[in-house]
Each structure stands twice: as structure tokens, then as C-alpha cells.
MDTraj code that builds the backbone (N, CA, C; nanometers):
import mdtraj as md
import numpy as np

residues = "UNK UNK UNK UNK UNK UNK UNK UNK UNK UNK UNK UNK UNK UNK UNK UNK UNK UNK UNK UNK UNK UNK UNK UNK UNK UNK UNK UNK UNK UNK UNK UNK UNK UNK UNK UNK UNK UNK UNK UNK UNK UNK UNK UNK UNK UNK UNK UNK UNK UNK UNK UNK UNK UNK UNK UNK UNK UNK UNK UNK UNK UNK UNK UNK UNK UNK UNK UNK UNK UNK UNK UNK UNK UNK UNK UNK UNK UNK UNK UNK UNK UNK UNK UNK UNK UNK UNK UNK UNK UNK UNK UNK UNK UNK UNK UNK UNK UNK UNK UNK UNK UNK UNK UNK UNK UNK UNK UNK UNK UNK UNK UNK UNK UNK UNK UNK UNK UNK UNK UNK UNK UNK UNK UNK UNK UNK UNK UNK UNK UNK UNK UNK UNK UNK UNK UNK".split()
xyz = np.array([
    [1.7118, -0.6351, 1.1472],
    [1.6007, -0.6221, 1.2408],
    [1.6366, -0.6985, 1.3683],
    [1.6050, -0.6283, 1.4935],
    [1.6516, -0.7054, 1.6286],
    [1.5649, -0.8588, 1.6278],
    [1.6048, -0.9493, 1.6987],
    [1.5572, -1.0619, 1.7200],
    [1.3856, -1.0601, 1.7428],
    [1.2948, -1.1238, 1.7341],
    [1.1838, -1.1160, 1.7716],
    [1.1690, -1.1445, 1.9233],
    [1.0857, -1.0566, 1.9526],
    [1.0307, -1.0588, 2.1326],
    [0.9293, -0.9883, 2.1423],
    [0.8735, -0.9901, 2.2750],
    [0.7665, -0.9056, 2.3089],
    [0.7938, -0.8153, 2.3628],
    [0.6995, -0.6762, 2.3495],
    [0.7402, -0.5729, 2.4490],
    [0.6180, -0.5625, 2.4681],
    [0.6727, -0.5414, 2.6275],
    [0.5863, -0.4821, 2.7351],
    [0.5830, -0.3528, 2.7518],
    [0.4627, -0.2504, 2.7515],
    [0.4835, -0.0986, 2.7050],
    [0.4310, -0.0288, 2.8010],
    [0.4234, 0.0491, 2.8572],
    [0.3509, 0.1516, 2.9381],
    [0.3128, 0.2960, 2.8521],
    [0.1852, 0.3215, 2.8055],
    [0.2088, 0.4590, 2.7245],
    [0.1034, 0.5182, 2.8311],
    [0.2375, 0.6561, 2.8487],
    [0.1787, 0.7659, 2.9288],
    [0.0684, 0.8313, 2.9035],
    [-0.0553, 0.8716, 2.9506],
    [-0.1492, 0.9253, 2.8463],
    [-0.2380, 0.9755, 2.9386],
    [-0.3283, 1.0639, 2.8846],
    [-0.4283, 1.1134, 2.9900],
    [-0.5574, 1.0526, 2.9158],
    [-0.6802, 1.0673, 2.9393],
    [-0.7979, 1.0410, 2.9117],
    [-0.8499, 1.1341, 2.8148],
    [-0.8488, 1.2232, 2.8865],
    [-0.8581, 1.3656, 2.7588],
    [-0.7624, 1.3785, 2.6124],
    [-0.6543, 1.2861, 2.6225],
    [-0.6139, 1.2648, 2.5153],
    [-0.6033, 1.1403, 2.4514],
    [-0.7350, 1.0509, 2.4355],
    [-0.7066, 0.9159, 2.4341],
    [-0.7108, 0.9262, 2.2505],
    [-0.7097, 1.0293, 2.1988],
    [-0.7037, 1.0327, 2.0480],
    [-0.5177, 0.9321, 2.0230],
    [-0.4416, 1.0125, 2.0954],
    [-0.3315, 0.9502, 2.0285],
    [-0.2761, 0.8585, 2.1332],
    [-0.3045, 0.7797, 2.2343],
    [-0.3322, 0.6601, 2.2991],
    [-0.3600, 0.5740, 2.2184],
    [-0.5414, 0.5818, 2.1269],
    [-0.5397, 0.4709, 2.0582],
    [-0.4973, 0.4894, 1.9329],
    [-0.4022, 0.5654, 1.8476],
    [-0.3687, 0.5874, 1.7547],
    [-0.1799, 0.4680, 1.7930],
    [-0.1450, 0.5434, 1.9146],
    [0.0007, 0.4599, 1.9281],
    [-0.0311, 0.2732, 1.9301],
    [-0.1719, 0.3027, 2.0172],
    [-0.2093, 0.1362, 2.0004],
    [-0.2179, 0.0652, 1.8797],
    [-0.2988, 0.1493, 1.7647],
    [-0.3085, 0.0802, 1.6449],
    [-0.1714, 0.0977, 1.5903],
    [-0.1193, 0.1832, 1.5765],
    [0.0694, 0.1605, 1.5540],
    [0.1329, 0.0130, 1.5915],
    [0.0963, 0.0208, 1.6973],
    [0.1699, -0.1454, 1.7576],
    [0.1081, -0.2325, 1.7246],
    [-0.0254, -0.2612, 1.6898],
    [-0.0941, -0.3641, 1.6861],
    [-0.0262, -0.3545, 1.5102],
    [-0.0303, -0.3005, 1.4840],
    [0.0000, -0.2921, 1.3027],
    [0.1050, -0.3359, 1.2595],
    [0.2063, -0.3040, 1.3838],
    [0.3380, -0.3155, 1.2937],
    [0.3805, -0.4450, 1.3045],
    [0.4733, -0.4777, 1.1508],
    [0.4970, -0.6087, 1.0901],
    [0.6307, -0.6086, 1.2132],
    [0.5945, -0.7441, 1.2803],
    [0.6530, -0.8546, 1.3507],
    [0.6562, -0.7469, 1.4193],
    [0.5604, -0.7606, 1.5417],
    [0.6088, -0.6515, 1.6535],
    [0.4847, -0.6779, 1.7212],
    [0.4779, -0.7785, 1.8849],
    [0.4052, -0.8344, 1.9841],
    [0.4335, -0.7474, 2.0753],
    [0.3418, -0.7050, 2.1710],
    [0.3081, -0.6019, 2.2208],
    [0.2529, -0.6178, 2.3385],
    [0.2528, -0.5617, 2.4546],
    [0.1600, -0.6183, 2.5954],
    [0.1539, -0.4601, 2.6347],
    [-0.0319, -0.4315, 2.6723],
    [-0.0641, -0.3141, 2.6760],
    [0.0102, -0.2695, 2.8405],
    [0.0747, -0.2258, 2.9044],
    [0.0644, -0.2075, 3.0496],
    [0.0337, -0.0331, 3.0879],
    [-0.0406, 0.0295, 3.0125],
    [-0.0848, 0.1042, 3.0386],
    [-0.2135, 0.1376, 3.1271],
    [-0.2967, 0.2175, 3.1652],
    [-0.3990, 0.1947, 3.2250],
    [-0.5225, 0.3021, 3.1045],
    [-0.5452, 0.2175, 3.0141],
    [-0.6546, 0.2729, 2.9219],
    [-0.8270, 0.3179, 3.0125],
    [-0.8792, 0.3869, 2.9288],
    [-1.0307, 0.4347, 2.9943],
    [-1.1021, 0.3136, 3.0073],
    [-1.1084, 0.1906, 2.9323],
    [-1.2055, 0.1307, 2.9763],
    [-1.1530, 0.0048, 3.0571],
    [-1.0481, 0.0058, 3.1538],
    [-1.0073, -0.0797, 3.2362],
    [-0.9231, 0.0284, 3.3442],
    [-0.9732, 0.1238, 3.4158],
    [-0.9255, 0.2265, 3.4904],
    [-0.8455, 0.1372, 3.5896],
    [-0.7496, 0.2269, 3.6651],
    [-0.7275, 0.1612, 3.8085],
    [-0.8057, 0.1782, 3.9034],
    [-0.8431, 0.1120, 4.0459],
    [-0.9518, 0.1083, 4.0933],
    [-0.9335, 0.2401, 4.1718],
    [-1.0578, 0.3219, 4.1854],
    [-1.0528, 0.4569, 4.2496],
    [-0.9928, 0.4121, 4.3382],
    [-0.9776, 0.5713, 4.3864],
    [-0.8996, 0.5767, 4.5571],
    [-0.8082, 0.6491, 4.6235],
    [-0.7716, 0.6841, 4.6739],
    [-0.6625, 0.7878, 4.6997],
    [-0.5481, 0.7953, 4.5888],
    [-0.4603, 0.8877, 4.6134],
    [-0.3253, 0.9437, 4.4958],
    [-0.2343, 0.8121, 4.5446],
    [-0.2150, 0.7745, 4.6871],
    [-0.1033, 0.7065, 4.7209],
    [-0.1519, 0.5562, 4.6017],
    [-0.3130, 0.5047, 4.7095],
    [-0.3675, 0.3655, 4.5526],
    [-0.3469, 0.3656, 4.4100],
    [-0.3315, 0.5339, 4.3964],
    [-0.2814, 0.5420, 4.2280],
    [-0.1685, 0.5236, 4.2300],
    [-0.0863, 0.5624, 4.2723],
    [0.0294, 0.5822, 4.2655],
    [0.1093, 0.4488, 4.3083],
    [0.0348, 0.3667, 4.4161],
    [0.1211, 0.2285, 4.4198],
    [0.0719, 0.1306, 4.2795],
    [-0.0417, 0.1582, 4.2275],
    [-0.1000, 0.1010, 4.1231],
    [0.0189, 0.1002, 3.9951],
    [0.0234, 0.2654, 3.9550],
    [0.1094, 0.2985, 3.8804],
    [0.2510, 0.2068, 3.8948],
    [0.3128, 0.2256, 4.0163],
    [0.4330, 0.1405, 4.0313],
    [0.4153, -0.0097, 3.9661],
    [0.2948, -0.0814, 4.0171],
    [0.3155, -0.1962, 3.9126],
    [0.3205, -0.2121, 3.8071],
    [0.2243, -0.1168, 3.6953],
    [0.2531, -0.1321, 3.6034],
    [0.3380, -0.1065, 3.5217],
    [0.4329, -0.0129, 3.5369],
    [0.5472, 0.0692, 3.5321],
    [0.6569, -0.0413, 3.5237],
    [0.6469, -0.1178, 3.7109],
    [0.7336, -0.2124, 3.7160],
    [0.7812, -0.3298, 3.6026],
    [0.6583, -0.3516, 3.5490],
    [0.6804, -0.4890, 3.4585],
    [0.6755, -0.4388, 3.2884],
    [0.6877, -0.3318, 3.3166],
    [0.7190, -0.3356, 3.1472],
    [0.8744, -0.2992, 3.1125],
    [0.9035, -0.3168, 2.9746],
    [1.0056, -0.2473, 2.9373],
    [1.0880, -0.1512, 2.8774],
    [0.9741, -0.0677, 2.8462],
    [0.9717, 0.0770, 2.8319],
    [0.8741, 0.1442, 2.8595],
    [0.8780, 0.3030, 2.8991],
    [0.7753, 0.3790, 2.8784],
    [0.7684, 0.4893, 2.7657],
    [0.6636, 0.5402, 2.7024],
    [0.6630, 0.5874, 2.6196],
    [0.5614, 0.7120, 2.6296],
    [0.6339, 0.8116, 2.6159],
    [0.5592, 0.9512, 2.6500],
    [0.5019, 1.0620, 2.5725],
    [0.3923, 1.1031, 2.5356],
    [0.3394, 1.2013, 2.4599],
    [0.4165, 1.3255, 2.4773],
    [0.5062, 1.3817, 2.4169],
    [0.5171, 1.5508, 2.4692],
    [0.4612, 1.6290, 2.5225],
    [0.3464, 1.6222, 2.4218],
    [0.2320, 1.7197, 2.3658],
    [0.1810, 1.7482, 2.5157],
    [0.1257, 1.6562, 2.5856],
    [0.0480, 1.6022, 2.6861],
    [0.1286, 1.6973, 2.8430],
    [0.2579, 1.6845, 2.8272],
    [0.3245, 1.7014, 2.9499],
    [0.2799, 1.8393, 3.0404],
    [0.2673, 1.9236, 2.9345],
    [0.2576, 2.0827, 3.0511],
    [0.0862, 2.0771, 3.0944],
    [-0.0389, 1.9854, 3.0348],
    [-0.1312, 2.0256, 3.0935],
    [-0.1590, 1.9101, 3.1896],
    [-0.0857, 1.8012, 3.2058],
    [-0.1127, 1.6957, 3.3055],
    [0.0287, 1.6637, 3.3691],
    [0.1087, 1.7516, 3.3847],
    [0.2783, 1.7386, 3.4518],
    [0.2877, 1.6885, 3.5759],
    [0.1814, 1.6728, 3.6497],
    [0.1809, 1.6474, 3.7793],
    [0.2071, 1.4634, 3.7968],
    [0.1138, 1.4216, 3.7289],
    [0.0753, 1.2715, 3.6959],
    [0.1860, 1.2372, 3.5920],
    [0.2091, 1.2632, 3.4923],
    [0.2917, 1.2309, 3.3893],
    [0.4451, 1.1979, 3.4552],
    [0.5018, 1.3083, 3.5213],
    [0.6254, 1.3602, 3.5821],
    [0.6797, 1.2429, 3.6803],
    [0.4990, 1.1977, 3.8038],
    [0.4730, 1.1071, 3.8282],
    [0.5547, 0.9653, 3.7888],
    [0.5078, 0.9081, 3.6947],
    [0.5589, 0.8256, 3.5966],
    [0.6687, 0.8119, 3.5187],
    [0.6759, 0.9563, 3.5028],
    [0.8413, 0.9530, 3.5053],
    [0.9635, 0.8963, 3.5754],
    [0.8914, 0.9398, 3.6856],
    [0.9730, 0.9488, 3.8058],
    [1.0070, 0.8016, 3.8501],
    [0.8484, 0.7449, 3.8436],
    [0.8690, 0.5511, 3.8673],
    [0.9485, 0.5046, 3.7844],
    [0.9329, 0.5960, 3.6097],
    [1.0463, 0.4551, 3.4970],
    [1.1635, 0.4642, 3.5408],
    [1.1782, 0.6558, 3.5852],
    [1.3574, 0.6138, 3.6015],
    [1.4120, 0.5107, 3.7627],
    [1.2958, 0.5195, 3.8410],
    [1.3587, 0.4419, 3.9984],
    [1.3213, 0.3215, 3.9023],
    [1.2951, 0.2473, 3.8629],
    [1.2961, 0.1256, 3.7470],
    [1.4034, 0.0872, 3.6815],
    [1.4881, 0.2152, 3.6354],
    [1.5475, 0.2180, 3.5230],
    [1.5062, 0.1769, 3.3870],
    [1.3484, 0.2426, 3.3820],
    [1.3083, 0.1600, 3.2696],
    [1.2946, 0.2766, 3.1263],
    [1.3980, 0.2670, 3.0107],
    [1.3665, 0.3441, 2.8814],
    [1.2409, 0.4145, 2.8871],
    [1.3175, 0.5461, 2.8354],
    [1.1738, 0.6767, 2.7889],
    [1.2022, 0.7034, 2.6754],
    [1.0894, 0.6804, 2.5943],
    [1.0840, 0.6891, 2.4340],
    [0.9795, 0.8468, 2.4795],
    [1.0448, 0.9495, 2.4303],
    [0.9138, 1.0875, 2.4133],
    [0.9238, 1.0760, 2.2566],
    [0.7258, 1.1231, 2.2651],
    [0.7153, 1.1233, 2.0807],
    [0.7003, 1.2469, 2.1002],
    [0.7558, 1.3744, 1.9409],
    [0.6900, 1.4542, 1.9559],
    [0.5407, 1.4924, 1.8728],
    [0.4320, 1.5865, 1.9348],
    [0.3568, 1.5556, 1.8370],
    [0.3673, 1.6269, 1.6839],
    [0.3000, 1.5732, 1.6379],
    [0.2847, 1.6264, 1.5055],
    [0.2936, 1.7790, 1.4953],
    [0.3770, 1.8342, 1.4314],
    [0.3706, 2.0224, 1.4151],
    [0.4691, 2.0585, 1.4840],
    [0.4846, 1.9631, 1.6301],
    [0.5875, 2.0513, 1.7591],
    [0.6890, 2.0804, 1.7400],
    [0.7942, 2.1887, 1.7286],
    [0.9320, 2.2378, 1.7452],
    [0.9853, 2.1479, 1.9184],
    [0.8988, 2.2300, 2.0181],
    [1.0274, 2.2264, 2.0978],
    [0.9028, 2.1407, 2.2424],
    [0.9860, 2.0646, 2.3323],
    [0.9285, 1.9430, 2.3763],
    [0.9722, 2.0433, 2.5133],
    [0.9389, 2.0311, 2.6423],
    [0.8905, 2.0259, 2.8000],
    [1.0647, 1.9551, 2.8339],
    [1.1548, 2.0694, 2.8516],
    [1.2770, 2.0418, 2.8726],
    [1.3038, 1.9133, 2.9939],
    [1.1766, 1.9152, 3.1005],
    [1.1821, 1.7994, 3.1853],
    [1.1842, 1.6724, 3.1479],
    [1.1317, 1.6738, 2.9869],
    [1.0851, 1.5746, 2.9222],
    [1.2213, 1.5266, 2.8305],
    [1.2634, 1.5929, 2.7900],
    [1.4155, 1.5756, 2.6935],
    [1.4998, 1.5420, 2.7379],
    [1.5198, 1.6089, 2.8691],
    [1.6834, 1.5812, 2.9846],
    [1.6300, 1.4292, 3.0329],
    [1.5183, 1.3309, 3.0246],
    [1.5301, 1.2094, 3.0619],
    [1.5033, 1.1061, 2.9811],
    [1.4645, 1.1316, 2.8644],
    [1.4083, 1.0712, 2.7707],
    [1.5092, 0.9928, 2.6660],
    [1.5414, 0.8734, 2.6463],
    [1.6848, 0.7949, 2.6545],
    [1.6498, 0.8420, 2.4725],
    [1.5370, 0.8709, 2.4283],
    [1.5358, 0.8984, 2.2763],
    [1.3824, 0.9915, 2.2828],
    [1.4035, 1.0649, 2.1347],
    [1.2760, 1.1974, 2.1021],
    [1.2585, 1.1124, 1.9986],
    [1.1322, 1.0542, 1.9401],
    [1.1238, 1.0480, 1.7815],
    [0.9771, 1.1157, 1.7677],
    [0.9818, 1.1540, 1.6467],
    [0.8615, 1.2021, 1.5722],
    [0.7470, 1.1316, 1.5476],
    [0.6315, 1.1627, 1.5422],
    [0.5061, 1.1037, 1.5575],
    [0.5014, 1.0500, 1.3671],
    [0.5601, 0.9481, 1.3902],
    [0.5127, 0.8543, 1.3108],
    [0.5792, 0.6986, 1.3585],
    [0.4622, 0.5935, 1.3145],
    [0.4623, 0.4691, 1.3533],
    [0.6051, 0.3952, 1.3113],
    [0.6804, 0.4351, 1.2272],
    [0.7974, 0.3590, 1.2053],
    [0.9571, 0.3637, 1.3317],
    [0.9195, 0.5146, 1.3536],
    [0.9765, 0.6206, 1.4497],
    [0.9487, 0.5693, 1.5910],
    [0.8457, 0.5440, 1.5895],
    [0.7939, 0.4995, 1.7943],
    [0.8505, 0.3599, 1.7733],
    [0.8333, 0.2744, 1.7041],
    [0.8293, 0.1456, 1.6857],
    [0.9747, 0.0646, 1.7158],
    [1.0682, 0.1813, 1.6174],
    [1.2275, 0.1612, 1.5979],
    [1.2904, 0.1908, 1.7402],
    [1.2244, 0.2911, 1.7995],
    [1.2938, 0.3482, 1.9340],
    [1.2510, 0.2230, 2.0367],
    [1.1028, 0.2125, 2.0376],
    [1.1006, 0.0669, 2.1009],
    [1.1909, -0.0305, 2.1135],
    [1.2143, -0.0828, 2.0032],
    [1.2814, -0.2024, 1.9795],
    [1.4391, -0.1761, 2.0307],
    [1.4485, -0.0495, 2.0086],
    [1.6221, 0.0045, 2.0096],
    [1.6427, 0.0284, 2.1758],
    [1.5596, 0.0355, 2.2114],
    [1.5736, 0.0815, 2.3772],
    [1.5078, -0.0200, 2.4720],
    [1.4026, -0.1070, 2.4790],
    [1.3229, -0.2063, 2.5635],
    [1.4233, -0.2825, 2.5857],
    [1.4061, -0.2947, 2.7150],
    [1.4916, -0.3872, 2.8411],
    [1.4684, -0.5276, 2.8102],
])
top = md.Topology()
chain = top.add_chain()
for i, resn in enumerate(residues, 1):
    res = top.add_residue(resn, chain, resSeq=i)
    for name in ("N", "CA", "C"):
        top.add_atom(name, md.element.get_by_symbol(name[0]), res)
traj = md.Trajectory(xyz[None], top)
């Protein structure tokens, strides 16, 4: 098992899909020896309204200080605009893309595969391992 540390996480997510947002959260909060810092922007601590650019410099910070991001598949073709977004900040970061796929899925949003430093399958042992194997 890698040394103990914290990771700092960014999980990509929309609102409309906060089912497996807080499902990856309870994953992390669960797993044995594994400290966690949310840097995502969850529903009930939004970023402050405001134009795309305020989102978007917002996004950059949080992006900035973590050490991986971690991306829903599932999610990508109906919110690609924003997601792609974020993409776009981890790699000027250089910061690890863990894509999960979801549960059932064959085949993942080829934009999503060609950057994604690892694919694992939607289970908690799977997101967890890629974490640890890839965070800066």
C-alpha cells in the first residue's frame, strides 16, 4: 500500500447528477486509510453566481490545488461543455484524470479516454486504487 497522505480531489460532476457525486464521496470517506479534501464545488456550497469567465476563474482554483481530477463518463455528452471545461484546466495543471466508467457502460466519450491518465470501473476499490496510483 502507498505511504499514507492526503488527497486533494476535484470530482467532476453536474448537479443533476449528484446521485453518484455523493456516492464517490461516501467511497472516500469509507475507505480504510484514505484522507481526502473535497475540492469540488458540491450543491450546497455553489461557486458564487456570475458570469462563465467568474466560473471559470473559480474553477481554475479549485482545479489548481488539488491532485487529481476525477471524471464521471456517464456525465460527459450531456454537460461536455463545462466538463471538457475542466478538463481542459487539469491538463494546463498537469493534474491526473481518473475517468470512472458507469455501471453497465461499454464504451466512454473518446474525448474522455485520449486524456484520462487511467479508466476504472465504478466500484470503490477501483476509483480509490487509481487515486492513490496517479495523485501528484
Amino acid at each position: 500500500m502507498p505511504a499514507l497522505r492526503d488527497y486533494r480531489i476535484f470530482i467532476s460532476h453536474a448537479w443533476t447528477y449528484n446521485d453518484h457525486y455523493h456516492k464517490l464521496v461516501e467511497w472516500f470517506d469509507g475507505a480504510p486509510l484514505f484522507k481526502w479534501f473535497d475540492h469540488s464545488v458540491p450543491e450546497h456550497d455553489p461557486l458564487p453566481p456570475g458570469s462563465n469567465k467568474r466560473l471559470s476563474d473559480a474553477l481554475h482554483r479549485q482545479i489548481q490545488g488539488c491532485h487529481c481530477v476525477v471524471v464521471m463518463g456517464g456525465m460527459y455528452v450531456n454537460h461536455r461543455e463545462w466538463i471538457q471545461h475542466e478538463i481542459d484546466i487539469a491538463r494546463r495543471f498537469q493534474k491526473p484524470i481518473i475517468a470512472v466508467r458507469p455501471l453497465g457502460a461499454v464504451v466512454l466519450p473518446k474525448a474522455l479516454t485520449d486524456v484520462a491518465h487511467e479508466v476504472v470501473s465504478w466500484r470503490q476499490v477501483a476509483v480509490v486504487d487509481a487515486i492513490r496510483r496517479h495523485a501528484l
